[in-house]
Every structure is written in structure tokens, then in C-alpha cells.
C-alpha positions, 0 to 999 in steps of 0.5 A: 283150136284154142280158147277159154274154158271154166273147169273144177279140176280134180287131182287125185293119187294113190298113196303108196300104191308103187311101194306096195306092188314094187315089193309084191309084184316087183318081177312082175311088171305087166300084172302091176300094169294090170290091175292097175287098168282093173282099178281104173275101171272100177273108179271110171264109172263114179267119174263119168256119174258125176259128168267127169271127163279123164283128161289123163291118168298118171300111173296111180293118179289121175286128172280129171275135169268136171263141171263145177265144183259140187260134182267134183267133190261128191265124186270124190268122195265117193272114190274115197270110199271105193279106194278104200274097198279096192283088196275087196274088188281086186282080191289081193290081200287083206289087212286080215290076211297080211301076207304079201301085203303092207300093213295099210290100206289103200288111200288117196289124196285129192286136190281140186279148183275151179276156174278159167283154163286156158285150152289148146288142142295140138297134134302130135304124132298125128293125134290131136291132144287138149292141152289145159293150162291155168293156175286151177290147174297148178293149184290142184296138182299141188294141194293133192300133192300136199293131201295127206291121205283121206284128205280132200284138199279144195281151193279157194274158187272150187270152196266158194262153190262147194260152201253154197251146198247147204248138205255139208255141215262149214264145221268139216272144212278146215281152213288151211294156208301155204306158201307158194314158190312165188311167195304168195299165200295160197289158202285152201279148206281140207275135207277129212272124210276118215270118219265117214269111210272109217269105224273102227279101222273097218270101211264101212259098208255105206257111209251115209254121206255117200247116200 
């Protein structure tokens, strides 16, 4: 089965999370794999609020298909937030407690687009799999690649959406550019939403926009 399909793609990955458990849990491969599978069940239920559907994980990323852009982009913020919290959710250690830990806080950057994909369903191995091919997808892979973390970076189609959302004030979306390996000039908005999971170094227990 193939066709087209409009998709807001979202991107999303831990920053430094390998780093932290190959120095904490380097002789201990299955618990990486495990908590692992821990956060991933603790980030589910915000994908699935917002009607997302994981087309498929990547260690400590994920990509996933939404809707539109709006619900793309509350849920991540959302899972921003709970990124931030998860020493709390797993009990590993604290910054307060820095044994065995890095000195930072878990964070992620995420990328998302919008647009028409194309979808083809093939079978391997007896399976059948859905493939998602477009430049949304490509463009979102690569602006969460580039995000610095707590940075959402969105595309220009995903930001047409997103700007139509009188709830955000434009002033906290950035207008960004870069330029792709083809040479073309591909221009983007970043969402810092340091200042809402964030006071004083802490996360806060409920940032408003997240109401």
C-alpha cells in the first residue's frame, strides 16, 4: 500500500544520555536497555495525549507522527518538562546527590515540520513496516540534530501552523537559517523553553505553560 499523507514530524533526542550510562552502567548493558524502555513509558502516555503515533524509536531518540503542528508542539513541550524530571521518575541520582552522576541534567533537542510524505507499506522478514519518506522528514531529523538542548526547533510549514496559535506570544520564536548540503537556505524558528521548565537551576514543579 502506497500514497500521500500530510504528517507534523517530530524528532526528538537525549542529549548525552549514552554518555551518562556508558560511564555509570558501562558493565551493565541490559539495565541501560532497561531504563531505557522505563523512560520511554513514562514519555508514552504525552505522545498518545496529543494523538501521536511512535513510527519508531532510536535508542535515546524517537520519531514520531502527529496530526498538525500544534499538537506537535505542546507535546513537546511537555516532554521537555518530563525529560527534565526523569532522576525523579527513575531514581538515579541527582544533581544534589552526584554520585555516579554527570553533573547535568537530563535534556533534549527536538525538531518538527509539517508536510506531505510520502507512504509505503513493505514487508520484511514477514512483517509488514510503514515507511515515511519527504523532505519534512528530513528537515525534522536535521533541526533536532542541530537543537541545542531545551531548544525546539520548527520548520518553516510546522511554523505557518504553530503561529496561528494566538497562545504563544511570535516574540519567543527565533528566526534561524541554515544552509543545506544541496545549498539551499533552509530557514527555521527555535522555541528556548528553558525559562519555563527552569528557575534558578530547579525544574519547576508546573510551569504555567504547560497548564
Amino acid at each position: 500500500m502506497s500514497g500521500y499523507k500530510k504528517y507534523s514530524i517530530l524528532f526528538l533526542d537525549i542529549r548525552k544520555f549514552t554518555l551518562f550510562f556508558d560511564q555509570v552502567y558501562t558493565s551493565d548493558p541490559e539495565q541501560v536497555a532497561r531504563l531505557l524502555g522505563d523512560l520511554w513509558r513514562l514519555l508514552e502516555p504525552i505522545i498518545t495525549g496529543y494523538s501521536g503515533k511512535v513510527h519508531k524509536t532510536l535508542g535515546d531518540g524517537v520519531m514520531v507522527l502527529f496530526k498538525n503542528s500544534n499538537e506537535a508542539f505542546e507535546a513537546a513541550l511537555k516532554l521537555m518538562f518530563e525529560i527534565a524530571k526523569i532522576d525523579e521518575h527513575l531514581n538515579l541520582p541527582t544533581p544534589a546527590n552526584p554520585q555516579g552522576w554527570l553533573g547535568m541534567p537530563f535534556q533534549a533537542g527536538i525538531g518538527i515540520e509539517e508536510g506531505m510524505v510520502g507512504v509505503e507499506t513493505v514487508k520484511i522478514q514477514g512483517r509488514e513496516h510503514e515507511l515515511i519518506i519527504g523532505m519534512p522528514v528530513i528537515i525534522a531529523a536535521r533541526l533536532a540534530d542541530k537543537a541545542e538542548p531545551m531548544r525546539i526547533l520548527i520548520g518553516e510549514e510546522a511554523y505557518r501552523t504553530i503561529s496561528k496559535n494566538k497562545r504563544w506570544d511570535p516574540s519567543l520564536f527565533k528566526r534561524r537559517h541554515y544552509k543545506a548540503k544541496h545549498k539551499k537556505e533552509i530557514v527555521y524558528w527555535e522555541f528556548d523553553t528553558t525559562p519555563l521548565v527552569y528557575n534558578d537551576g530547579r525544574v519547576l514543579n508546573k510551569p504555567k505553560s504547560l497548564d
